[in-house]
C-alpha positions in Angstrom: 32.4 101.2 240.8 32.3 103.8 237.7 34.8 103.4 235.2 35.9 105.0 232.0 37.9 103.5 229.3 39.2 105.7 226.2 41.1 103.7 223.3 40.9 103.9 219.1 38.1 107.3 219.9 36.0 105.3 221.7 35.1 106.5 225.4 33.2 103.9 227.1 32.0 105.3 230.6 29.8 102.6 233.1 28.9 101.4 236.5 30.4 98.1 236.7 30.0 95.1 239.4 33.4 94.7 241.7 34.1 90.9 242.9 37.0 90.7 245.7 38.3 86.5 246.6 41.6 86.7 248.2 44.1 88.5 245.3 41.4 88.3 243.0 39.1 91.4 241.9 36.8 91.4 239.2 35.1 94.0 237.8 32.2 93.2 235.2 29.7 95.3 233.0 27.1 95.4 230.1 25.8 98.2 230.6 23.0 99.9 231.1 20.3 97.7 230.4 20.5 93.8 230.8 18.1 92.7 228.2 20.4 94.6 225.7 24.3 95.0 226.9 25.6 97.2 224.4 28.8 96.3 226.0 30.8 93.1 227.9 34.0 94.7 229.8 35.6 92.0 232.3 38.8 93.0 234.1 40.7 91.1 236.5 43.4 92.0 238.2 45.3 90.2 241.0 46.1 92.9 243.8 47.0 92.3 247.4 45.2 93.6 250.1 45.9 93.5 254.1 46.0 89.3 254.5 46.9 88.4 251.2 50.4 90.0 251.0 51.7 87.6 248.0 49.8 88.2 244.8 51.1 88.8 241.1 50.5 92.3 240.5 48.8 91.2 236.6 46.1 92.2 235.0 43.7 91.4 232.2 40.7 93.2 230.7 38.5 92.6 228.0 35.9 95.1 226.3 34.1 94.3 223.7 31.1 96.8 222.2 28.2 95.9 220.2 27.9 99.5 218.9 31.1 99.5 217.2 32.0 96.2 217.0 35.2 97.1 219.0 37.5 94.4 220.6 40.4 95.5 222.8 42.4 92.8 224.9 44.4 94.5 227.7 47.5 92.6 229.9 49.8 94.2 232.1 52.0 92.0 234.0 52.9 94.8 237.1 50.2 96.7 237.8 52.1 98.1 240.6 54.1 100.3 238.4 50.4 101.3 236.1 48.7 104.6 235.7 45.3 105.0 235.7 44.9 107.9 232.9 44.0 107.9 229.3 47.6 108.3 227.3 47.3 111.9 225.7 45.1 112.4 222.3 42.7 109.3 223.6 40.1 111.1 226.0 
């Protein structure tokens, strides 16, 4: 799954690993080259799907980058009610 994350001028734009168990889907990336991430971004968020009907709607991400030494923490207890766009004057 490709993502893009813009916050504090940083845009940080990857192919990232997607994990599904039950409510639970995890996405995970590095970046582009294993032997030196330049980058660790975890995001889990707890989202129903067809069978699992009762989940919690929150979310939790974490990027941190090695270029810039940048560490955002990011929780959103309803990501039902979430956007998925940069707020204006962060692209």
């Amino acid at each position: 799954m490709s993502f893009r994350i813009a916050a504090r001028g940083l845009i940080l734009e990857g192919i990232g690993a997607v994990q599904r168990d039950a409510c639970k889907v995890t996405l995970f990336d590095r970046g582009p080259d294993p032997k030196r991430p330049d980058r660790f971004v975890s995001v889990v968020t707890n989202k129903p799907d067809e069978v699992n009907q009762i989940c919690t709607f929150v979310g939790d991400a974490q990027i941190r980058t090695s270029v810039r030494g940048i560490l955002l923490r990011i929780h959103d207890s309803n990501t039902a009610n979430s956007t998925c766009e940069c707020p204006q004057g962060n692209t």
